[in-house]
C-alpha positions as CSV (number, residue, x, y, z in Angstrom):
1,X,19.0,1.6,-13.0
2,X,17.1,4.4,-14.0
3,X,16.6,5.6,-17.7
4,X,15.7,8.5,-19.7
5,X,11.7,8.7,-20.2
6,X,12.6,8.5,-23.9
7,X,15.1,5.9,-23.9
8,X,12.0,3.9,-22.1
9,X,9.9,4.4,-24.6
10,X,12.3,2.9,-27.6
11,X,13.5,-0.1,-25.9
12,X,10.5,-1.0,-24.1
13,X,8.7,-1.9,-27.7
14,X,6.1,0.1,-26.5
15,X,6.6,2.3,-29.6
16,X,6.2,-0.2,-32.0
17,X,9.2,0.9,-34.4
18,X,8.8,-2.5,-36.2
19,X,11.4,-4.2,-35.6
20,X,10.9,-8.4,-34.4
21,X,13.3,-7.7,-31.1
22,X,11.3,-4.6,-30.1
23,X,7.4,-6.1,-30.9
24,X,8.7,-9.3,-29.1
25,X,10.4,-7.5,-25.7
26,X,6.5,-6.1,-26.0
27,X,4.7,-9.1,-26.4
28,X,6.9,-10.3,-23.5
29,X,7.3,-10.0,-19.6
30,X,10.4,-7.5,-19.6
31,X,8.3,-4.2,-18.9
32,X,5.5,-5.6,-16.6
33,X,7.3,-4.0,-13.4
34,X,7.9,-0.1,-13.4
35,X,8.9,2.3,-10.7
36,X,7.8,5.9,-11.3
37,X,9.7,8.6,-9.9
38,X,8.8,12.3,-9.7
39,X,12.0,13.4,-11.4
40,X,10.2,11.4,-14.7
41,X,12.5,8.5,-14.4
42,X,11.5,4.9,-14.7
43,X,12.9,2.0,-13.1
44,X,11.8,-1.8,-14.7
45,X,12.3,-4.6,-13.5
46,X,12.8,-3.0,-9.8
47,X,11.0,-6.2,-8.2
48,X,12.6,-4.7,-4.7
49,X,10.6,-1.5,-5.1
50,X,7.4,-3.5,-4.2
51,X,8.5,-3.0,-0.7
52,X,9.9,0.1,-0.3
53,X,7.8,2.3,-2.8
54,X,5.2,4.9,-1.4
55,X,2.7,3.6,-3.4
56,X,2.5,-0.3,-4.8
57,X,-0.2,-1.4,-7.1
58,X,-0.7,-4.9,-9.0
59,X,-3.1,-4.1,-12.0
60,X,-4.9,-6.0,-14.5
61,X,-1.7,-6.2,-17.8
62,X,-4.0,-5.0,-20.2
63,X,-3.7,-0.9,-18.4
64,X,0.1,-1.6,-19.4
65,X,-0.6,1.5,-22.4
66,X,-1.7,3.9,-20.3
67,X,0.3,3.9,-16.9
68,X,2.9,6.1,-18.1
69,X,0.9,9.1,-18.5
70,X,-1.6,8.6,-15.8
71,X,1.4,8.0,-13.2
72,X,2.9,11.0,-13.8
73,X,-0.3,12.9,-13.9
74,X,-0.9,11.8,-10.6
75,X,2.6,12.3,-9.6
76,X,2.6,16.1,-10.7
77,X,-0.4,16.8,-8.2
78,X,1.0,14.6,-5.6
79,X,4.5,15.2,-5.6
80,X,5.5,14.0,-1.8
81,X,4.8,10.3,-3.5
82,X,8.0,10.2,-5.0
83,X,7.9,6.8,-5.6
84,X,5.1,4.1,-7.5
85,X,6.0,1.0,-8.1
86,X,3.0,-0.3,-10.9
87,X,3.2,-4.2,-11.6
88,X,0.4,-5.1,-15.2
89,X,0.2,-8.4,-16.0
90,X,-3.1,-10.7,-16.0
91,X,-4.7,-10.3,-12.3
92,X,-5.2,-14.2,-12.4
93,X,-1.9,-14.5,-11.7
94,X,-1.2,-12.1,-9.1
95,X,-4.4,-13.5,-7.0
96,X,-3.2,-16.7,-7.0
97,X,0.4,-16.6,-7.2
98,X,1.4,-13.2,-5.1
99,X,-1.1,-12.1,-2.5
100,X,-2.5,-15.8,-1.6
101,X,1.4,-16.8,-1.8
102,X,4.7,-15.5,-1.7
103,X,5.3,-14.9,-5.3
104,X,8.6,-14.6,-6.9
105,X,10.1,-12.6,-10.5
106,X,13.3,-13.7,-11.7
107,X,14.3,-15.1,-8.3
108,X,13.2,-12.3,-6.8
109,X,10.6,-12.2,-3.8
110,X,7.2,-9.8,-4.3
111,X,5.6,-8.5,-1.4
112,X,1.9,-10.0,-0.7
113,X,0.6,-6.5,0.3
114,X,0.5,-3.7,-2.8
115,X,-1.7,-0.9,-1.3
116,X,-4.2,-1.4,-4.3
117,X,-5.0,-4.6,-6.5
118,X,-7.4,-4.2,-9.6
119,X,-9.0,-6.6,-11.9
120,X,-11.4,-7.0,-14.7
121,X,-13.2,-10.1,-12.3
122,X,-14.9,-8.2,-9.5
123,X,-14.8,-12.1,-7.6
124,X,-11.0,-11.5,-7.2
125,X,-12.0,-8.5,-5.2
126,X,-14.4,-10.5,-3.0
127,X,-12.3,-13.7,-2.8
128,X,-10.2,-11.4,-1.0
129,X,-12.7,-9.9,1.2
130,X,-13.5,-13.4,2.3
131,X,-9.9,-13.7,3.0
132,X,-9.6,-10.3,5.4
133,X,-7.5,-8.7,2.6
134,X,-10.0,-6.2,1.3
135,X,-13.3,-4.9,2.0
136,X,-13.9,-1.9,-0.3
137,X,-13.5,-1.4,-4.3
138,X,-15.0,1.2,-7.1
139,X,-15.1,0.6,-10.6
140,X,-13.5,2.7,-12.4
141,X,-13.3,2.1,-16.4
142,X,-14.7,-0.6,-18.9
143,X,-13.2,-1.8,-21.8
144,X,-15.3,-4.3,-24.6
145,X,-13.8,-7.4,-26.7
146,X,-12.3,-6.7,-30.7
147,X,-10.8,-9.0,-33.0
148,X,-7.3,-7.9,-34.2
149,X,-6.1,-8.7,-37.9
150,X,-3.3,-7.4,-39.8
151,X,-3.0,-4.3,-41.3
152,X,-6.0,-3.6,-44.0
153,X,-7.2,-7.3,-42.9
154,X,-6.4,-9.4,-46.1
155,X,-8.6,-12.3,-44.6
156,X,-11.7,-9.9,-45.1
157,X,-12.9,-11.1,-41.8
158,X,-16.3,-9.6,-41.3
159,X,-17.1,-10.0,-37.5
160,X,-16.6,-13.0,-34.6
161,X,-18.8,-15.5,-36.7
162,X,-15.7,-15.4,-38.9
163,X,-13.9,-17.2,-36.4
164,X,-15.6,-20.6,-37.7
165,X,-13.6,-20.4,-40.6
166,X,-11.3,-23.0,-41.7
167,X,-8.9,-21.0,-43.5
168,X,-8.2,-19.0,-40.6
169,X,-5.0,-19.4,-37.8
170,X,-6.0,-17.9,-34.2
171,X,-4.5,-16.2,-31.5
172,X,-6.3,-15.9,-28.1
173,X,-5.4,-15.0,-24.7
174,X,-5.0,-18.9,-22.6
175,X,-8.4,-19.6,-20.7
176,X,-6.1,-20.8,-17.9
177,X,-4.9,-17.4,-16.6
178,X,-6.0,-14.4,-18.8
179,X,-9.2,-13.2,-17.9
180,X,-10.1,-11.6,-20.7
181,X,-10.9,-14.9,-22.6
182,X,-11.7,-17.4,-18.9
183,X,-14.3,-15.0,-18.3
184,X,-15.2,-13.0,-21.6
185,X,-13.7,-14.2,-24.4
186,X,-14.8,-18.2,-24.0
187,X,-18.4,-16.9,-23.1
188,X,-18.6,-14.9,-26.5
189,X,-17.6,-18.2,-28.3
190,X,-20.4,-19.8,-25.8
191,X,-23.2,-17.5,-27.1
192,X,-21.7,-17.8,-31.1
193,X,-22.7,-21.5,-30.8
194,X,-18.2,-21.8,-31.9
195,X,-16.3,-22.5,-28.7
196,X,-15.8,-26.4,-29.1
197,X,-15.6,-25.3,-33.1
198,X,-12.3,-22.7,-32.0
199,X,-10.7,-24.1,-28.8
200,X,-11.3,-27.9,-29.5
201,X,-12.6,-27.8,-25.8
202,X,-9.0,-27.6,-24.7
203,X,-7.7,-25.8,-21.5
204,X,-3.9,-24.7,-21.7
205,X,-1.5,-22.4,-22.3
206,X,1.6,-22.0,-24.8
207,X,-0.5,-24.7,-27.0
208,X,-2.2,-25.6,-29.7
209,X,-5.5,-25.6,-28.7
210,X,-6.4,-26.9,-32.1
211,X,-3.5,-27.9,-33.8
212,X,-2.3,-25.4,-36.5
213,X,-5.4,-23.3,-36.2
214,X,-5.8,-22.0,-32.6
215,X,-3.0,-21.2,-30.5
216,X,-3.6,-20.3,-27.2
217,X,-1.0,-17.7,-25.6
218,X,1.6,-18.3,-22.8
219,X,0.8,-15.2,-20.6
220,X,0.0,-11.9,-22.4
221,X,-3.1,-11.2,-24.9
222,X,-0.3,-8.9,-26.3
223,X,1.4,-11.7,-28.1
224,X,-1.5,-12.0,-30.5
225,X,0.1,-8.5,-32.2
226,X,3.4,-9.8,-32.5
227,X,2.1,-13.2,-34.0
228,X,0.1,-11.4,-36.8
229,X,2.9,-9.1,-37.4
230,X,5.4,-12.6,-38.2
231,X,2.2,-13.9,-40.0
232,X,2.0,-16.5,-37.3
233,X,-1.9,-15.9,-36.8
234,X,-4.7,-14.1,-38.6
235,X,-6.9,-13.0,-36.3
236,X,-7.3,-13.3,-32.3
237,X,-10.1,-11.5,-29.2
238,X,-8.0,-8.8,-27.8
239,X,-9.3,-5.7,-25.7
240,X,-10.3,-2.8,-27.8
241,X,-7.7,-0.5,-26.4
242,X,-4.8,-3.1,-27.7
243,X,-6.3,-2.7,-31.1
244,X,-6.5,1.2,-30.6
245,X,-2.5,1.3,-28.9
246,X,-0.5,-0.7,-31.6
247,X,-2.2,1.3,-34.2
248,X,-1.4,4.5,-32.5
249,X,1.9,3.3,-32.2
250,X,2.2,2.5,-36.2
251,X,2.1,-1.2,-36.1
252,X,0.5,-2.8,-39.1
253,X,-2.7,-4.0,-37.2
254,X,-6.4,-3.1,-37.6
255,X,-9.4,-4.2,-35.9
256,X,-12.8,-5.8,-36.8
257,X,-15.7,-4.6,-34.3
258,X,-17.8,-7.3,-32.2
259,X,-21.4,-6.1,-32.1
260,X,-22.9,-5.9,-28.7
261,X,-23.6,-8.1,-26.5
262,X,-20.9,-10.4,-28.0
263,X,-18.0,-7.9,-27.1
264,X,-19.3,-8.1,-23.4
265,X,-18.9,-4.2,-23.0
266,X,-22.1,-4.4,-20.3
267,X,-19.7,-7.1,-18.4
268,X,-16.4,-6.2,-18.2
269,X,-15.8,-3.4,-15.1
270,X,-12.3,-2.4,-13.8
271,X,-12.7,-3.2,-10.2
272,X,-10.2,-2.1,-7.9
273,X,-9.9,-2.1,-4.0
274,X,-7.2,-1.5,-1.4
275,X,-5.8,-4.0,0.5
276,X,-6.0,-4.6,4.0
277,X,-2.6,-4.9,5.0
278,X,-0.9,-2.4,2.6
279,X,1.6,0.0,4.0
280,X,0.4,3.4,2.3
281,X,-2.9,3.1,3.1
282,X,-3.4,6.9,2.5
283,X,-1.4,7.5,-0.5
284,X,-3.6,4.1,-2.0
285,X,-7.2,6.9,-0.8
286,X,-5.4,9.5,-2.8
287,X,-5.0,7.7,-5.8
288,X,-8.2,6.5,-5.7
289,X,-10.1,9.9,-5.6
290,X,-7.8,10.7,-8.4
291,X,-8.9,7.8,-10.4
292,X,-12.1,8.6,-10.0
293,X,-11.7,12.5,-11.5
294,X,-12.5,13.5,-14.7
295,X,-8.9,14.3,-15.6
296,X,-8.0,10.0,-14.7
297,X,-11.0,9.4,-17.0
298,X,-10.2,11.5,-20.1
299,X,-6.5,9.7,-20.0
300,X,-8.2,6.2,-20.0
301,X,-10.3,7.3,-22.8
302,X,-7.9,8.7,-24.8
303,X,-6.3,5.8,-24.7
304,X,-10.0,3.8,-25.9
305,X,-11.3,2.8,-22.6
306,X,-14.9,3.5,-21.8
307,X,-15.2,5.9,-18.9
308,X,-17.1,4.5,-15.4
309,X,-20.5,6.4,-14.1
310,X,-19.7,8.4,-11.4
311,X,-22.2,6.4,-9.4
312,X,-19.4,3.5,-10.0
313,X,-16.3,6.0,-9.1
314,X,-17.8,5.8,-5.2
315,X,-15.7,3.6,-3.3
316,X,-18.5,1.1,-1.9
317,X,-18.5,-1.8,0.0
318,X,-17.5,-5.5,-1.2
């Protein structure tokens, strides 16, 4: 079914017009699989597409802001791709559980080749390489760790030592299958002297991690905004740019910087690579060189991501 890019826009929550249906759809799974056309249409939800598109990519979720405008930027310099089917959810999941296996959504079948697969864990990349799925990549933006809180932050958190605080209820992306706190987050904790202090040295997902005080998310870092907006958490480690895209959608959140080193911004590198066995192997080259131009920057730092080197914008070997 194809929608008006407008009507997209309001029912995707990706607005943020407040209401608890809308914030929830956008702390949820409904919008993590889009098909973008030339004509400016949208398909979700289009699992089939991941076949048939003429170009499939599987990114890291936390891009989700940002495709819309970057697709069809691409689009409208590449108009004989008529067809890109982006899937955004944590790349954790689509390593293990849709290129090293057939992977499913909603009883659908995925298909274990997208042209291009990106993540913000560079080993996915080589995994694959050891694997005979991939043996080039580029980095291509960077992103650093913030703490969210609601809207003029009535906890008067200060900074991530905060986060030893009793009085405090926490949010954070599961250490299970979200990257951002398995390889980032946890670490920052790690170097804090807090991470037994926060997660109670518990592993899971859709838990408390420490009962009442630190809930650890099912799937998305993006349910941390909708728990603050119910006043189901105070504070939890989110990207920068998720702090910087629910305000610019009006949402009542703010953010509290993390000083360097803790917010990991020399770490964390978008690493993306084609695959092996992808069908558009030369619609996946041309997006790359356009991901790598100035123009692919300035949208990814409009939207608070920090822009790559151009050193890092070569594709190199794994």
């Amino acid at each position: 079914m194809k929608i008006l890019p407008l009507f997209i826009l309001i029912i995707s929550g990706l607005t943020g017009f407040g209401t608890s249906a809308l914030a929830a759809q956008d702390a949820g799974q409904g919008h993590d699989y889009r098909t973008f056309h030339t004509d400016g249409t949208i398909d979700f939800g289009e699992i089939g597409d991941s076949y048939t598109s003429d170009l499939v990519m599987y990114l890291a979720g936390n891009q989700f802001m940002v495709m819309e405008e970057l697709i069809k930027s691409f689009q409208a310099r590449n108009p004989d791709i008529k067809t890109v089917y982006v899937e955004t959810i944590p790349p954790g999941q689509i390593f293990k559980n849709q290129l090293l296996k057939q992977g499913e959504i909603d009883g659908q079948k995925t298909a274990m080749n997208p042209d291009l697969f990106a993540s913000v864990n560079i080993n996915h990349l080589k995994n694959l390489k050891k694997k005979g799925l991939m043996n080039e990549h580029m980095i291509y933006i960077h992103n650093k760790l913030e703490l969210m809180v609601a809207k003029g932050n009535p906890k008067g958190i200060k900074g991530p030592e905060d986060l030893a605080r009793d009085d405090l209820v926490q949010s954070h992306p599961n250490p299970l299958t979200e990257g951002i706190f398995k390889f980032y987050g946890s670490e920052m904790l790690k170097d804090l002297n807090l991470h037994q202090k926060v997660t109670g040295g518990k592993e899971c997902k859709s838990c408390w991690a420490v009962e009442g005080k630190t809930w650890f998310t099912s799937r998305h870092h993006r349910e941390t905004p909708y728990r603050i907006e119910q006043g189901q958490a105070d504070v939890g480690i989110v990207w920068v740019t998720e702090v910087s895209h629910a305000k610019r959608e009006g949402r009542p959140i703010d953010g509290v910087s993390i000083p360097a080193p803790y917010n990991k911004q020399d770490k964390v590198g978008y690493a993306i690579g084609p695959m092996l066995n992808g069908r558009n192997k030369t619609n996946a080259r041309r997006f790359l060189l356009y991901l790598a131009s100035n123009e692919a920057q300035g949208i990814y730092s409009s939207y608070g991501f920090i822009p790559a080197s151009g050193e890092e914008r070569r594709v190199k070997p794994l």
